[in-house]
Backbone as CSV, one residue per row, in Angstrom:
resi,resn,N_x,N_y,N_z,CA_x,CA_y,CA_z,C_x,C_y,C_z
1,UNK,26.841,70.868,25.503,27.113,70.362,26.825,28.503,70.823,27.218
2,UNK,29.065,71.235,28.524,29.982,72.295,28.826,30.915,70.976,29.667
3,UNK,31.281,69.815,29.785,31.703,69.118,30.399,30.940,68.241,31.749
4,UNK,30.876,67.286,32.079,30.295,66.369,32.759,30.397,66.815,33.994
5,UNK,29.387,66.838,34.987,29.072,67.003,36.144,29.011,65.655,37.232
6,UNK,29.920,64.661,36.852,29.372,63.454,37.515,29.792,63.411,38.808
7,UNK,29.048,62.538,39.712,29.612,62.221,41.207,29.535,61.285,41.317
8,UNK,30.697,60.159,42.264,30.888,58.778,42.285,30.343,59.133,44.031
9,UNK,29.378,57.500,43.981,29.157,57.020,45.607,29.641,55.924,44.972
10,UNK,30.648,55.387,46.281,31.582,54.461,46.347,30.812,53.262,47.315
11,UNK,30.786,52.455,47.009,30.065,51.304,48.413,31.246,50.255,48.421
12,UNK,30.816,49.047,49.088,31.868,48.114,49.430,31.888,47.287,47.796
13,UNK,30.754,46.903,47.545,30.977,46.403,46.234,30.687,46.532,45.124
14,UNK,30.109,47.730,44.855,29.695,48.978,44.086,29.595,50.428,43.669
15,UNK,30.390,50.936,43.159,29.879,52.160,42.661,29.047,52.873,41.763
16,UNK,28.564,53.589,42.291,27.458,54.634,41.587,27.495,55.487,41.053
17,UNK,27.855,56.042,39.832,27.997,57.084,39.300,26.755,57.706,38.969
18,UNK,26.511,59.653,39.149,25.095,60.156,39.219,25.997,61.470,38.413
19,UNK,25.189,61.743,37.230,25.487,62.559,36.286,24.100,63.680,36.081
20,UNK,24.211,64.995,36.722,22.653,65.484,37.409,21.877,66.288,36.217
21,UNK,23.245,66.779,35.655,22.988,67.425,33.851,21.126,66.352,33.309
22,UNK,22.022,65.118,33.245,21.047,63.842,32.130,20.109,63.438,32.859
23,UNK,19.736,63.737,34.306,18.844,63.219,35.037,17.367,64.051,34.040
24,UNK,16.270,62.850,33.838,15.151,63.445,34.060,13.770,63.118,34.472
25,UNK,14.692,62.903,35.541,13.619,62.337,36.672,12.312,61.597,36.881
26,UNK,12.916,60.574,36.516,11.955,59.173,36.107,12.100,58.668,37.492
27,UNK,12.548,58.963,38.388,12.231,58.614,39.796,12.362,56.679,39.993
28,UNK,12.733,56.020,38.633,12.762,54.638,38.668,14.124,54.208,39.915
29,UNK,14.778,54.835,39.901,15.843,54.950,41.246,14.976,54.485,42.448
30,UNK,14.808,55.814,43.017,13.953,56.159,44.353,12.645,55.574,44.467
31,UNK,12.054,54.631,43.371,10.581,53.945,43.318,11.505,52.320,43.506
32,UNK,12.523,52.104,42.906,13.311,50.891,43.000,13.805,50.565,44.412
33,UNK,14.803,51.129,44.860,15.126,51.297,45.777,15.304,52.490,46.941
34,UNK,14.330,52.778,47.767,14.500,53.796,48.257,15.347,53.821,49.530
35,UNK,15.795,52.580,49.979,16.842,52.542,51.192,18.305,53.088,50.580
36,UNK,18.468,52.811,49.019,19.398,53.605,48.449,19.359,54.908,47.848
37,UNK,18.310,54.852,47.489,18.349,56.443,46.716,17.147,57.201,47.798
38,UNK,17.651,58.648,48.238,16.819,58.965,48.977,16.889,60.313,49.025
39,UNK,16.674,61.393,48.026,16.369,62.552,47.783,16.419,63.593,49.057
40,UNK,15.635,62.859,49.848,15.736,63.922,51.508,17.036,63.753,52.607
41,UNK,18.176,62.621,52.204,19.207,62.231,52.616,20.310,62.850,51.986
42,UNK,21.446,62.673,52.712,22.503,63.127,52.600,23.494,62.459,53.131
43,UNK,24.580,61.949,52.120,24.664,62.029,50.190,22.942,61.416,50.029
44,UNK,22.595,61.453,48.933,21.393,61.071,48.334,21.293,59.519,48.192
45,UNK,22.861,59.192,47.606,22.729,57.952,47.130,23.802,56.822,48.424
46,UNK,23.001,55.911,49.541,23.950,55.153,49.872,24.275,53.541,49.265
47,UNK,25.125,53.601,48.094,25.480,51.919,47.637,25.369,50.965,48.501
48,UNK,25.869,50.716,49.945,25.806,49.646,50.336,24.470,49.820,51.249
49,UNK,23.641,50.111,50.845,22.016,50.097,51.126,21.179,48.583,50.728
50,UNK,21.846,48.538,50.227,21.060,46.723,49.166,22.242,46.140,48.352
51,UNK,21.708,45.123,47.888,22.960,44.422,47.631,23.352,44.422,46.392
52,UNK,24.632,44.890,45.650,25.155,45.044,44.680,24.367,44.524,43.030
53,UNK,24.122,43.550,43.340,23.589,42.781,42.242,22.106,43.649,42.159
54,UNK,21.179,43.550,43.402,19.955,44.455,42.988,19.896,45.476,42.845
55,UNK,20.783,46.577,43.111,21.365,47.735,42.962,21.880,47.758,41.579
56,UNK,22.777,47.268,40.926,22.813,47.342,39.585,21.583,47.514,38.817
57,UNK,21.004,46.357,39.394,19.252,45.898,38.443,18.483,47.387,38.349
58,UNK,18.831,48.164,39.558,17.619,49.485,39.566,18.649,50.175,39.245
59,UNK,19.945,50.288,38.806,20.506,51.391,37.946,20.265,51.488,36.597
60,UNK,20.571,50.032,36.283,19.975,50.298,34.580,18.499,50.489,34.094
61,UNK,17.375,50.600,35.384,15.838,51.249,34.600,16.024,52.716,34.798
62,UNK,17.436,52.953,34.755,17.594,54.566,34.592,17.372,54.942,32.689
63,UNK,16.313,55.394,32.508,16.088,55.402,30.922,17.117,56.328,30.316
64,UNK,17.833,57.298,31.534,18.702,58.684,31.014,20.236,58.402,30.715
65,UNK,20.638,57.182,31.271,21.912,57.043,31.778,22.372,57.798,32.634
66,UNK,21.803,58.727,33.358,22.180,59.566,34.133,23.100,58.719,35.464
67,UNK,22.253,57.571,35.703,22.862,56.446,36.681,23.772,55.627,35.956
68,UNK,25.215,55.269,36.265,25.591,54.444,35.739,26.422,53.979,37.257
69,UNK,26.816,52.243,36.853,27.702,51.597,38.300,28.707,50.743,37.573
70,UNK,29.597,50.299,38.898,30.773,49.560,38.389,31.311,48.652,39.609
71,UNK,31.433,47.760,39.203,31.141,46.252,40.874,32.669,46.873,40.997
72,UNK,33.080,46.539,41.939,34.443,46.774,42.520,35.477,45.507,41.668
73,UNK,34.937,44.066,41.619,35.434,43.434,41.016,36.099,44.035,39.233
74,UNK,35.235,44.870,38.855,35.469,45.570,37.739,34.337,45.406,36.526
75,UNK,33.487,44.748,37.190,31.929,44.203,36.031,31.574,45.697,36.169
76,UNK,30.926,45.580,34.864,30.291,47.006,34.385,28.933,46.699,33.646
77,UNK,28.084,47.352,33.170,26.792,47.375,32.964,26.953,46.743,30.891
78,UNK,26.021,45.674,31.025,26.476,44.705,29.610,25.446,45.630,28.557
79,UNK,25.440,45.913,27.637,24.340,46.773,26.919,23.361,45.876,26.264
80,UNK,22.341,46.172,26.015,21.142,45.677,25.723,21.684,45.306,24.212
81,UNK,20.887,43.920,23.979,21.303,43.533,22.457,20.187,43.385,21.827
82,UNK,19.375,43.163,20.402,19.980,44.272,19.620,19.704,46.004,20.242
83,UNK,20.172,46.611,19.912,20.124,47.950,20.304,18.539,48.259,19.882
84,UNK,18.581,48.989,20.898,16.751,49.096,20.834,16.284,50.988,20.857
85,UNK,15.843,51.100,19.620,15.378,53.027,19.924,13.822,53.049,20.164
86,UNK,12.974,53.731,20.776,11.751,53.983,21.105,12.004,55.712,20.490
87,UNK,11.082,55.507,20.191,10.592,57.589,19.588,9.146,57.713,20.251
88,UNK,9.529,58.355,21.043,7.590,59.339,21.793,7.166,59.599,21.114
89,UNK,5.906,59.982,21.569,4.988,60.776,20.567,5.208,62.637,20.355
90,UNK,6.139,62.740,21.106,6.606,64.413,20.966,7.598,63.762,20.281
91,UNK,8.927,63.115,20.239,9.915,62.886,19.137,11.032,62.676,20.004
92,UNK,11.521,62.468,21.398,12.283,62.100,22.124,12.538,60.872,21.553
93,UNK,14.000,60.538,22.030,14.273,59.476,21.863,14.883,58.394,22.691
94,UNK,14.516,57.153,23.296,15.432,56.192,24.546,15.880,55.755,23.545
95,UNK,17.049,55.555,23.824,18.259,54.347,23.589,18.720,53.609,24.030
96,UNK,18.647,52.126,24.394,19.056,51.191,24.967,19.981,50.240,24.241
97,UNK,21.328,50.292,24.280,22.340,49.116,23.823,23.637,49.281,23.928
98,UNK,24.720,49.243,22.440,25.890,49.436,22.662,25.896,50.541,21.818
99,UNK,26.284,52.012,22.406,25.699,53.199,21.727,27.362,54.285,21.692
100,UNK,27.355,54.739,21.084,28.506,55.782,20.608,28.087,56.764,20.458
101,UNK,27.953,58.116,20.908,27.444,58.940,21.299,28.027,60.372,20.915
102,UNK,27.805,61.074,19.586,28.797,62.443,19.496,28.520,63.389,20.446
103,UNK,28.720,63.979,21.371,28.919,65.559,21.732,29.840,66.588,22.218
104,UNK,29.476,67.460,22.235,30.372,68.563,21.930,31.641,68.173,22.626
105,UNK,31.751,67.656,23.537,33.081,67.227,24.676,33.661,65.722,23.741
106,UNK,32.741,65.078,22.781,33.636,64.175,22.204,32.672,62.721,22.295
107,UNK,33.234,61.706,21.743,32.385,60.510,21.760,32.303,59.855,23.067
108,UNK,31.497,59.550,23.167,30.961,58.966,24.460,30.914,57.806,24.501
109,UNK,30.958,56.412,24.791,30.610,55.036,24.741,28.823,55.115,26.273
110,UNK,28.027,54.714,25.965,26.757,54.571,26.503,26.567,52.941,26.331
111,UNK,25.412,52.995,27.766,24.568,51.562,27.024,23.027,51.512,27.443
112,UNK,22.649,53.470,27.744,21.161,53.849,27.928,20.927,55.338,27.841
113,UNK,20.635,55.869,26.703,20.368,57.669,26.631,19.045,57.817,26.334
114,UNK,18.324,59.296,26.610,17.309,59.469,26.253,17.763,61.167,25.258
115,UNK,17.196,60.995,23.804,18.066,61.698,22.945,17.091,63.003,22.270
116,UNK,17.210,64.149,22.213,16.680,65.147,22.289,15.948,65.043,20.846
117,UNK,15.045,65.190,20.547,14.213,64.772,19.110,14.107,66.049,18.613
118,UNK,14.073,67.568,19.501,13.120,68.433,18.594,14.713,69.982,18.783
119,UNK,15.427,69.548,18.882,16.828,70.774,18.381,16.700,71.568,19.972
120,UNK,16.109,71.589,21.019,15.861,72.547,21.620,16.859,71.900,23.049
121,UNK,17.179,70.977,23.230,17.751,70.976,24.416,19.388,71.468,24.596
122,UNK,19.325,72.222,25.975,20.758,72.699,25.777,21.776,71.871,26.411
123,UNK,21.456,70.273,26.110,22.507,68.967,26.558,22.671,68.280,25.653
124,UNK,22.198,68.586,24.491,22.915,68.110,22.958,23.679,67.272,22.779
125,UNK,23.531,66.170,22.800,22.405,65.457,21.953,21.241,64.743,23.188
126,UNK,21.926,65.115,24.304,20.670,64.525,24.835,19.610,65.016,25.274
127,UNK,18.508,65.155,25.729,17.129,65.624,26.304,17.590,66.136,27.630
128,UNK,16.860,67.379,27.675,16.786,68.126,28.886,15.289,68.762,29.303
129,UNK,14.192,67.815,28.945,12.939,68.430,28.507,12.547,69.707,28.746
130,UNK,13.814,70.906,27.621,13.377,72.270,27.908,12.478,72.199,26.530
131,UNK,12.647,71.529,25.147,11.802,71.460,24.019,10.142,70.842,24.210
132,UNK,9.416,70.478,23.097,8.388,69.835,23.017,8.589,68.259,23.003
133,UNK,9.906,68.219,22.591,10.350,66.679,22.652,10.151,65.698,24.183
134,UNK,10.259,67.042,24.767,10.813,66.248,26.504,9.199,66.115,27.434
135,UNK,8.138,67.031,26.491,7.071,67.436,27.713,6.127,66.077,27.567
């Protein structure tokens, strides 16, 4: 991974961070809320579309972490306890909790990845479903 691609949407009592590398498009965003997330709009993502609290709620069924937010007050997303791994039936992996994360740019603190099972993705360690892991 060559350094983070992220973009902040700023709202009145929320921000949105969208990281486009880790997206893989589970569409749980744009099926959640589509007055906020809206693919044919521009910016894509407007925060103060719905209200902070339910807006959080449809950031974290982001399975990629690709979505992450941060209340203006300074609350941040609590990680799932106990830490929870799912393995597909190709060998992908979700991660949901309080997660530490090696890659090439350095440790990461997470609290939702989906983790490359079969050596082939070029976002290491996470899934980019270019392998058999991701299809």
């Amino acid at each position: 991974m060559s350094g983070r691609s992220d973009k902040a949407y700023e709202g009145q009592s929320i921000t949105v961070t969208f990281e486009a590398d880790r997206c893989l498009h589970a569409a749980e965003c744009v099926h959640g809320l589509p007055e906020v997330f809206d693919t044919a709009r521009r910016p894509w993502i407007q925060p103060d579309g719905a209200a902070a609290d339910r807006l959080a709620e449809v950031v974290r069924r982001c399975p990629s972490g690709a979505l992450r937010y941060e209340l203006t007050d300074g609350g941040t997303e609590i990680p799932d306890r106990p830490t929870r791994i799912t393995r597909s039936s190709t060998g992908q992996l979700t991660v949901r909790g309080e997660l530490s994360v090696d890659t090439p740019d350095g440790v990461r603190a997470e609290t939702r990845a989906v983790l490359c099972g079969c050596g082939q993705s070029r976002l290491q360690p996470y899934c980019d479903h270019a392998g058999p892991c991701g299809q």
